[in-house]
PyMOL Python script that loads the backbone (N, CA, C, O; Angstrom):
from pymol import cmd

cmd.read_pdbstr("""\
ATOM      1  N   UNK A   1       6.489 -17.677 -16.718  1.00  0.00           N
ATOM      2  CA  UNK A   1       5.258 -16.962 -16.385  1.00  0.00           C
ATOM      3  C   UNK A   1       4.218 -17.935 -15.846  1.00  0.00           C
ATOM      4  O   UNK A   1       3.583 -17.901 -14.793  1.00  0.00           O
ATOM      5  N   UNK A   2       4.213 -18.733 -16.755  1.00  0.00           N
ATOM      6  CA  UNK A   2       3.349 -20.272 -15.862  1.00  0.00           C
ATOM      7  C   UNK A   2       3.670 -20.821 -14.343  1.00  0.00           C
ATOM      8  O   UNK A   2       2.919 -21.592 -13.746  1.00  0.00           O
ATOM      9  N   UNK A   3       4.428 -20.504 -14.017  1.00  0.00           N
ATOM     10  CA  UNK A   3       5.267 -21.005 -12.734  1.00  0.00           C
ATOM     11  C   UNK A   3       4.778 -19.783 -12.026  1.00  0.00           C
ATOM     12  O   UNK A   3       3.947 -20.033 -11.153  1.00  0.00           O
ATOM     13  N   UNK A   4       5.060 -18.628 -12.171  1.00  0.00           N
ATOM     14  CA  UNK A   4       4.393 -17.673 -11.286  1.00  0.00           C
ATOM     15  C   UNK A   4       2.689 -17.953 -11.083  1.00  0.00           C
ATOM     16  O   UNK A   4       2.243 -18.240  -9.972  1.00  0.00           O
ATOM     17  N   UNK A   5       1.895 -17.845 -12.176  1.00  0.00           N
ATOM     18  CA  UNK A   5       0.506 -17.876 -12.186  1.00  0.00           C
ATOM     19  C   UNK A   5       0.414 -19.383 -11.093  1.00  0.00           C
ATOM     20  O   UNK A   5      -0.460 -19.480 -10.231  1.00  0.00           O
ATOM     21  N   UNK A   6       1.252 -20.240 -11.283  1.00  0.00           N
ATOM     22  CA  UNK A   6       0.418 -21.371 -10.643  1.00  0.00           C
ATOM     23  C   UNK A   6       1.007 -21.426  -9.049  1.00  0.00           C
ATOM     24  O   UNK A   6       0.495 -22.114  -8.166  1.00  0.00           O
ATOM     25  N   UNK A   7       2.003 -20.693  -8.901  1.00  0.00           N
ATOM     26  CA  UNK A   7       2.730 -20.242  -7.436  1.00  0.00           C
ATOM     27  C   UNK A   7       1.493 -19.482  -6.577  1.00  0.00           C
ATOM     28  O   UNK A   7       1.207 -19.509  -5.380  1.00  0.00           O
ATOM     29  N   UNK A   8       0.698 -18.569  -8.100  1.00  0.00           N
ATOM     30  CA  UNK A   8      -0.335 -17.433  -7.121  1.00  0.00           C
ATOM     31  C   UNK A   8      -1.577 -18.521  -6.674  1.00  0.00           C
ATOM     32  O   UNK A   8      -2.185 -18.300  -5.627  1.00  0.00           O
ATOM     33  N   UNK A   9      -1.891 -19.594  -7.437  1.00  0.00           N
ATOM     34  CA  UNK A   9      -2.855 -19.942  -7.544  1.00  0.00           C
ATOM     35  C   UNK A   9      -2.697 -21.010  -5.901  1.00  0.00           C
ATOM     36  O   UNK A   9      -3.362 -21.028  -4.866  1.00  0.00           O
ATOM     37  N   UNK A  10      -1.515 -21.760  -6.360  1.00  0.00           N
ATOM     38  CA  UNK A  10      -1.253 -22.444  -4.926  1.00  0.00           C
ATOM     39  C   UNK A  10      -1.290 -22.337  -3.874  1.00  0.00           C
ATOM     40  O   UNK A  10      -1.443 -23.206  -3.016  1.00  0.00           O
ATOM     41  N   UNK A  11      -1.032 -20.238  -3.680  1.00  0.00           N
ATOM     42  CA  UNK A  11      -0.815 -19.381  -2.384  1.00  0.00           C
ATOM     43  C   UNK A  11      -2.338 -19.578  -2.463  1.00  0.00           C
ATOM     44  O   UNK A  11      -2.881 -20.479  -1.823  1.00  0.00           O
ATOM     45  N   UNK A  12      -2.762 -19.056  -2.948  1.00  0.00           N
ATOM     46  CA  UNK A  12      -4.769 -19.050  -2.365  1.00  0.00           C
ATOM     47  C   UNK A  12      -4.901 -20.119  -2.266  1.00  0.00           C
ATOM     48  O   UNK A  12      -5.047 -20.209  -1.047  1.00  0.00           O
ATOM     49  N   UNK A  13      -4.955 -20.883  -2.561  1.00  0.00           N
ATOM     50  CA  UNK A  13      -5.486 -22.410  -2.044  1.00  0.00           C
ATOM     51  C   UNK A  13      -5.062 -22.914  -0.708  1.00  0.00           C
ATOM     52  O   UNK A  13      -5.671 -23.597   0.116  1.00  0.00           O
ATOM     53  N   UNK A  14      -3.806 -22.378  -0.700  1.00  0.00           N
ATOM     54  CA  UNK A  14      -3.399 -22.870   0.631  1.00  0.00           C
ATOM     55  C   UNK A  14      -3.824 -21.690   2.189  1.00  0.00           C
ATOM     56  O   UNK A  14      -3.665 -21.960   3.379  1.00  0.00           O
ATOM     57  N   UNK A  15      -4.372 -20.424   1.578  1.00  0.00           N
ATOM     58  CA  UNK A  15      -4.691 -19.902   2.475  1.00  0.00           C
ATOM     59  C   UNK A  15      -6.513 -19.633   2.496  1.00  0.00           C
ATOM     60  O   UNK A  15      -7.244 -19.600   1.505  1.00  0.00           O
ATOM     61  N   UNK A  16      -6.894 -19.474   3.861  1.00  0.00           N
ATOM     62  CA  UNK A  16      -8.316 -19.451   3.867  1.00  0.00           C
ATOM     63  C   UNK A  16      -9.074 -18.572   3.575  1.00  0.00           C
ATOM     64  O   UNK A  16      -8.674 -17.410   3.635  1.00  0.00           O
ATOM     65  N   UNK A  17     -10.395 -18.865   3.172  1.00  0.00           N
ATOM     66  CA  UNK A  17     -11.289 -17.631   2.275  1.00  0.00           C
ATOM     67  C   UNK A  17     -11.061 -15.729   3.025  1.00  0.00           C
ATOM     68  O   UNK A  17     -10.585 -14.691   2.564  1.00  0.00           O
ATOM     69  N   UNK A  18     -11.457 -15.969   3.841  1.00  0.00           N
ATOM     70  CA  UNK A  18     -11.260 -14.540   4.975  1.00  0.00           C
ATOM     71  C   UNK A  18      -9.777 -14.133   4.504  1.00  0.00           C
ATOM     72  O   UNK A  18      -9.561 -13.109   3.857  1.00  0.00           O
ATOM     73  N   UNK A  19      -8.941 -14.893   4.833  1.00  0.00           N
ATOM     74  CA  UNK A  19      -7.370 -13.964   5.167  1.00  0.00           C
ATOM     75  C   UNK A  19      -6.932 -13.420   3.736  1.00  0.00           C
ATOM     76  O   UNK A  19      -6.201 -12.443   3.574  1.00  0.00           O
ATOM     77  N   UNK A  20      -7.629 -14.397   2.459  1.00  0.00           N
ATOM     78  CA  UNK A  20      -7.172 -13.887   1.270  1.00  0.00           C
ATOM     79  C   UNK A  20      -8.109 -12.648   0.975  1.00  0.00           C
ATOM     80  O   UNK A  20      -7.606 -11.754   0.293  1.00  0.00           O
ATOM     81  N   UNK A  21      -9.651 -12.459   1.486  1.00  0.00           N
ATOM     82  CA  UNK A  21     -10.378 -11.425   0.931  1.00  0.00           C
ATOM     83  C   UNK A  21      -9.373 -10.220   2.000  1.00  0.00           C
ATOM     84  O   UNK A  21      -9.188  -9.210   1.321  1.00  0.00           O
ATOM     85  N   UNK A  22      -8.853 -10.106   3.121  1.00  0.00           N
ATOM     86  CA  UNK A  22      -8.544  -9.168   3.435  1.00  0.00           C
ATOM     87  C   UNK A  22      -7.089  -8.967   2.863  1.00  0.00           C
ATOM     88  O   UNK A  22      -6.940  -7.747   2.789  1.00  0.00           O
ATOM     89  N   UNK A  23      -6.380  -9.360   2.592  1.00  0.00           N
ATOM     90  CA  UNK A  23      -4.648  -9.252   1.290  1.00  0.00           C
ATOM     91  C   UNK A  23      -5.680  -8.308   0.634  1.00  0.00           C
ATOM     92  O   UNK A  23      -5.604  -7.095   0.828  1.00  0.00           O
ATOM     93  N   UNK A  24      -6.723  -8.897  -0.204  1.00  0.00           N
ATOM     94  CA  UNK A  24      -7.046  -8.129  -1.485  1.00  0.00           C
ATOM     95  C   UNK A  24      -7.646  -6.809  -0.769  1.00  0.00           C
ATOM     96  O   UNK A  24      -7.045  -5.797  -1.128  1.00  0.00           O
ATOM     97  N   UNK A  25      -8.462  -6.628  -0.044  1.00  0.00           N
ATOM     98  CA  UNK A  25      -8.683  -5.626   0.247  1.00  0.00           C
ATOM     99  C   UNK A  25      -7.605  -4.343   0.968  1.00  0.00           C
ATOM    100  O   UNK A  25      -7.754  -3.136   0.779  1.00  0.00           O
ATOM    101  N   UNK A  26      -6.814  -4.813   1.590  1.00  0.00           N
ATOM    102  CA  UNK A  26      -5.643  -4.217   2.294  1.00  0.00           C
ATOM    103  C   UNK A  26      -4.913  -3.378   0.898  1.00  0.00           C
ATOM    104  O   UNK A  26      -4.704  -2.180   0.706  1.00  0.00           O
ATOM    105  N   UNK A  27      -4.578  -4.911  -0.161  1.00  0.00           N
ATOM    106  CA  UNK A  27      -3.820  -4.073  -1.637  1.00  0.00           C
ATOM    107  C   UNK A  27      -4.712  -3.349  -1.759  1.00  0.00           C
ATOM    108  O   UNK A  27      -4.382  -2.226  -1.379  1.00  0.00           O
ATOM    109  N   UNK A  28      -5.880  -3.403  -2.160  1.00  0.00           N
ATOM    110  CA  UNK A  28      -6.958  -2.387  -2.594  1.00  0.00           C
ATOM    111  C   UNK A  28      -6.898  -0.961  -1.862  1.00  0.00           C
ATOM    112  O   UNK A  28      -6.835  -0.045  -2.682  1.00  0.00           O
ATOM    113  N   UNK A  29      -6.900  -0.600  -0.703  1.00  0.00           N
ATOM    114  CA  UNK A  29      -6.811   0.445  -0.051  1.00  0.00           C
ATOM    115  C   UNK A  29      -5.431   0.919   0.107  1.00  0.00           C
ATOM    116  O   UNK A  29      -5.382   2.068   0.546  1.00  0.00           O
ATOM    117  N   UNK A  30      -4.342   0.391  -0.113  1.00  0.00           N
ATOM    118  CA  UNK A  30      -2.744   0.676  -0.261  1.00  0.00           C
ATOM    119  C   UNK A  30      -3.005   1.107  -1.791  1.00  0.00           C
ATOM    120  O   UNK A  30      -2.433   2.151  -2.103  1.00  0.00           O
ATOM    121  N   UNK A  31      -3.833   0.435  -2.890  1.00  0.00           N
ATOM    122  CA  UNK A  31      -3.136   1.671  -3.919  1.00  0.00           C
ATOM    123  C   UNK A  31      -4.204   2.858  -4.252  1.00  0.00           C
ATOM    124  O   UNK A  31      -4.071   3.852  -4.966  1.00  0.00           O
ATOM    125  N   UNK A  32      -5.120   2.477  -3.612  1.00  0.00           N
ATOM    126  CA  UNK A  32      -5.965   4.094  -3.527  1.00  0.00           C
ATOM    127  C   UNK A  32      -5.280   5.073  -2.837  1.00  0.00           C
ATOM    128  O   UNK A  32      -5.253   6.188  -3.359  1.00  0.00           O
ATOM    129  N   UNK A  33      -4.661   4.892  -1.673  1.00  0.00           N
ATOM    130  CA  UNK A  33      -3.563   5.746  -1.004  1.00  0.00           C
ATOM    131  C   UNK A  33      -2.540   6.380  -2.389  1.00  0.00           C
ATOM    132  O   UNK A  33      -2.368   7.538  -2.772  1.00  0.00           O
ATOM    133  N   UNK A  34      -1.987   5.066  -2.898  1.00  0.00           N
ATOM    134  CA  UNK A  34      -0.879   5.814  -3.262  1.00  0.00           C
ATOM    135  C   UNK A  34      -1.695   6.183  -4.494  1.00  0.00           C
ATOM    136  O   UNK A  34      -0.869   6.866  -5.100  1.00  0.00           O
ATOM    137  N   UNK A  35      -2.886   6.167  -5.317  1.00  0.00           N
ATOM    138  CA  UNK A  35      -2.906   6.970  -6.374  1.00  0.00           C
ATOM    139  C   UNK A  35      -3.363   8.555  -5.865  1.00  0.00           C
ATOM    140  O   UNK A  35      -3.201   9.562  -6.554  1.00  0.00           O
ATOM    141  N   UNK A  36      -3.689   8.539  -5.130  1.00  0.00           N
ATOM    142  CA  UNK A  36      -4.157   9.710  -4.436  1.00  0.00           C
ATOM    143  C   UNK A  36      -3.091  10.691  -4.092  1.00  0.00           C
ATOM    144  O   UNK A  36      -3.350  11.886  -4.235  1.00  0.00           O
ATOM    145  N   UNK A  37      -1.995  10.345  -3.681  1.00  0.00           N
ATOM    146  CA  UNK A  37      -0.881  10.677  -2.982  1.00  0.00           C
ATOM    147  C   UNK A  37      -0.179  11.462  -4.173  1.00  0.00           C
ATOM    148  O   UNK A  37       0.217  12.628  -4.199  1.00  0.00           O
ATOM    149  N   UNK A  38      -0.130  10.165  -5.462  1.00  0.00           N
ATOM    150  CA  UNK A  38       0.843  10.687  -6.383  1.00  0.00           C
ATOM    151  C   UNK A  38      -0.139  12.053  -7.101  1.00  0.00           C
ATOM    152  O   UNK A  38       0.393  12.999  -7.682  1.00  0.00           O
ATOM    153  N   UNK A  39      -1.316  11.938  -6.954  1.00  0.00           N
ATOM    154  CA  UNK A  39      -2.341  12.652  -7.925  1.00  0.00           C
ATOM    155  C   UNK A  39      -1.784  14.273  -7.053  1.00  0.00           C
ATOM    156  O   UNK A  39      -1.042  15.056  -7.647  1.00  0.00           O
ATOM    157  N   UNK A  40      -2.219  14.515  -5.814  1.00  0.00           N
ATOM    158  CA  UNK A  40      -1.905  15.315  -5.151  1.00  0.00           C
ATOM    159  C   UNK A  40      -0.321  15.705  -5.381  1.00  0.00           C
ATOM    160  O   UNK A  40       0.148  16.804  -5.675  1.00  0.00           O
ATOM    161  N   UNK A  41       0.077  14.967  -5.247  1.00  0.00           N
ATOM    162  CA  UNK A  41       2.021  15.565  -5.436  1.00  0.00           C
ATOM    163  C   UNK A  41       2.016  15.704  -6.835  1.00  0.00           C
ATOM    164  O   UNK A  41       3.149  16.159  -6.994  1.00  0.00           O
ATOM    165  N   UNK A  42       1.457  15.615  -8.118  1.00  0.00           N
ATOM    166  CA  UNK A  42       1.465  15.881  -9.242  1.00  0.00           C
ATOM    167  C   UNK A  42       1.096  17.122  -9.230  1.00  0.00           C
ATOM    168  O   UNK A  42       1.864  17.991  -9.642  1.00  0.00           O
ATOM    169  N   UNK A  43      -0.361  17.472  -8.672  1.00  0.00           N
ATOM    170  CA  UNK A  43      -0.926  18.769  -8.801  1.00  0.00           C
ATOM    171  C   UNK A  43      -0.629  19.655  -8.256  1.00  0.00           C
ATOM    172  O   UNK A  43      -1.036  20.656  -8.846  1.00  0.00           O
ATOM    173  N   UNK A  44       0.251  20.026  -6.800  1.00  0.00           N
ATOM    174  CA  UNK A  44       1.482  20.506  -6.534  1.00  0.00           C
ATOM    175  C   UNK A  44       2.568  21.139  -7.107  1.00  0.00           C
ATOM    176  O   UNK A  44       3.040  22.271  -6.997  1.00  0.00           O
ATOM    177  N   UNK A  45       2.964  19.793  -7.978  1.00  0.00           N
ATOM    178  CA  UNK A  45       4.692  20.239  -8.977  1.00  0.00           C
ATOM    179  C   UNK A  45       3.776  21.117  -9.741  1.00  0.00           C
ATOM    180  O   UNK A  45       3.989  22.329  -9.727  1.00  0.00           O
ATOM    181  N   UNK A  46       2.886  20.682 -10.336  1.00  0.00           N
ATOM    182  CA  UNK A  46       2.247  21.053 -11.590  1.00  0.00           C
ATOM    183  C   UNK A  46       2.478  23.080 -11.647  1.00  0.00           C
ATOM    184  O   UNK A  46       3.228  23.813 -12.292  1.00  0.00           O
ATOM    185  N   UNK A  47       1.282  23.352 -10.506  1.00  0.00           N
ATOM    186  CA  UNK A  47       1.428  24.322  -9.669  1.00  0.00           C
ATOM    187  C   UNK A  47       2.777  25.165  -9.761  1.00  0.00           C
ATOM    188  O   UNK A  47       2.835  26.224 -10.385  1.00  0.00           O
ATOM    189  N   UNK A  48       3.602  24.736  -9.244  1.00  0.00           N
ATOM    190  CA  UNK A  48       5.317  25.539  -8.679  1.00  0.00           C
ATOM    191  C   UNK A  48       5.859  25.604 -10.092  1.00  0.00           C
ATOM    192  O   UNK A  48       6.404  26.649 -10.448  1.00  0.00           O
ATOM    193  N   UNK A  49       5.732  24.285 -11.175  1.00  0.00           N
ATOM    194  CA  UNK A  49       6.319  24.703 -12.073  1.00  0.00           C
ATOM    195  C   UNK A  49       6.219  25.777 -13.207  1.00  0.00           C
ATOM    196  O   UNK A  49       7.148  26.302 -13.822  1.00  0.00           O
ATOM    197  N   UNK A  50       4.279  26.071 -13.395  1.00  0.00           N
ATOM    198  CA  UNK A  50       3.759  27.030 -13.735  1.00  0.00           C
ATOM    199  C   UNK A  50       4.553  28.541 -13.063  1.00  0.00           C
ATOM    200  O   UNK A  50       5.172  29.459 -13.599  1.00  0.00           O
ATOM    201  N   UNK A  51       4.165  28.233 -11.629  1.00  0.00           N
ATOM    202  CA  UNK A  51       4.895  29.682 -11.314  1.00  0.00           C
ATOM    203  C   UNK A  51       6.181  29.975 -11.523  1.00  0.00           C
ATOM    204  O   UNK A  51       6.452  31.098 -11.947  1.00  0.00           O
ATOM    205  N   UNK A  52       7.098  29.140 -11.299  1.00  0.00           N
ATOM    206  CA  UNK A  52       8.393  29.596 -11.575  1.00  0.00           C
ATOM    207  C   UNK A  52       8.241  29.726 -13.202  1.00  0.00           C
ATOM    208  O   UNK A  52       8.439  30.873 -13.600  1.00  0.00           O
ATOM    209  N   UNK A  53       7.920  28.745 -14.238  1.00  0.00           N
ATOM    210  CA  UNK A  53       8.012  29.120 -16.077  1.00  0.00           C
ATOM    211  C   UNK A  53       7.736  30.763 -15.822  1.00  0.00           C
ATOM    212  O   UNK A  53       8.623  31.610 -15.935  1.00  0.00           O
ATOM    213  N   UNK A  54       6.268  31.069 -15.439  1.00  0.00           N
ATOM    214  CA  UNK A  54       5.843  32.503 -15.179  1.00  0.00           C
ATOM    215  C   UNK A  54       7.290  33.524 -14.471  1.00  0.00           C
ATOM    216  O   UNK A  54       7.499  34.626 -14.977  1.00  0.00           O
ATOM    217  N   UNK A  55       7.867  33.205 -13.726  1.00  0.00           N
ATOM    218  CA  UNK A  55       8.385  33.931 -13.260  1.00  0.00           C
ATOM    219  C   UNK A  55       9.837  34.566 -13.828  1.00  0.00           C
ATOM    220  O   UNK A  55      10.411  35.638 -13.640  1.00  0.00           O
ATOM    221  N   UNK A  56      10.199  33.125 -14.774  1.00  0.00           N
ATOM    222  CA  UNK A  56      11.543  33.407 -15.500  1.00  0.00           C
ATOM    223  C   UNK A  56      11.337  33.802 -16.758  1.00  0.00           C
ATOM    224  O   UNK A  56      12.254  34.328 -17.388  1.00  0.00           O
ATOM    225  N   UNK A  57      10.167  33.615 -17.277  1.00  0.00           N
ATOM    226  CA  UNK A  57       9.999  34.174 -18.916  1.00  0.00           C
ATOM    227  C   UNK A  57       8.798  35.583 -18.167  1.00  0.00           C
ATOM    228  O   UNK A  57       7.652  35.515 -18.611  1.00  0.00           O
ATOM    229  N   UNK A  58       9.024  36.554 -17.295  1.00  0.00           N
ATOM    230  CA  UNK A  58       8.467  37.771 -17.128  1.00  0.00           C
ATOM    231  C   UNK A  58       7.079  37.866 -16.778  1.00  0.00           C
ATOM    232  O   UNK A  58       6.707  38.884 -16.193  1.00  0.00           O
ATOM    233  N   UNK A  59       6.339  37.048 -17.020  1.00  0.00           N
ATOM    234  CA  UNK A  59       5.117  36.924 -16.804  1.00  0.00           C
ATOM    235  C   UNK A  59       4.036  37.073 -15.453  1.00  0.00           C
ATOM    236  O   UNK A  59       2.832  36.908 -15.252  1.00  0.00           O
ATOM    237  N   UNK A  60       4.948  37.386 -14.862  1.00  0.00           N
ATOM    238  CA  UNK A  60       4.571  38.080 -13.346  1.00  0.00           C
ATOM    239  C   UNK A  60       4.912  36.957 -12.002  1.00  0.00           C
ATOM    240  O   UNK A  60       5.895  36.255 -11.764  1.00  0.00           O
ATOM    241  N   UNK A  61       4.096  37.088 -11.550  1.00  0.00           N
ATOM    242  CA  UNK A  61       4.319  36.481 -10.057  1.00  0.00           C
ATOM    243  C   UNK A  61       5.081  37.390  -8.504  1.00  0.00           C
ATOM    244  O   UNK A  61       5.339  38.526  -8.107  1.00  0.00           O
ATOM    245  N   UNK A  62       5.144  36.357  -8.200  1.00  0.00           N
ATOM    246  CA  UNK A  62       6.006  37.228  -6.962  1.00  0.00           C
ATOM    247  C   UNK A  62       7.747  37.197  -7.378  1.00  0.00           C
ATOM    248  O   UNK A  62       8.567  37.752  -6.645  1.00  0.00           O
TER     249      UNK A  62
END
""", "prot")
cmd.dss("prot")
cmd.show_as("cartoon", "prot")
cmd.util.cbc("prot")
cmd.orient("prot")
């Protein structure tokens, strides 16, 4: 685990202030995408699975 931490630490050092603030920002906006993405495709299933439970235990629907 020490060998990783000091691998990360080496990569920034060796790269310049700018190119590392934009990595972090780039990750930063790649996982707002994907929490968003998964949040939406959660609330979706969420959705279909309600209707179909509803639909096989009688409870109406189409």
């Amino acid at each position: 685990m020490k060998n990783f931490a000091t691998s990360i630490v080496n990569f920034l050092k060796e790269e310049d202030g700018p190119t590392a603030v934009e990595y972090a920002v780039m990750l930063a906006l790649i996982i707002v995408v994907c929490l968003v993405s998964v949040g939406s495709i959660g609330t979706a299933a969420n959705t279909k699975f309600d209707a179909v439970g509803k639909a096989i235990s009688g409870g109406g629907g189409s």
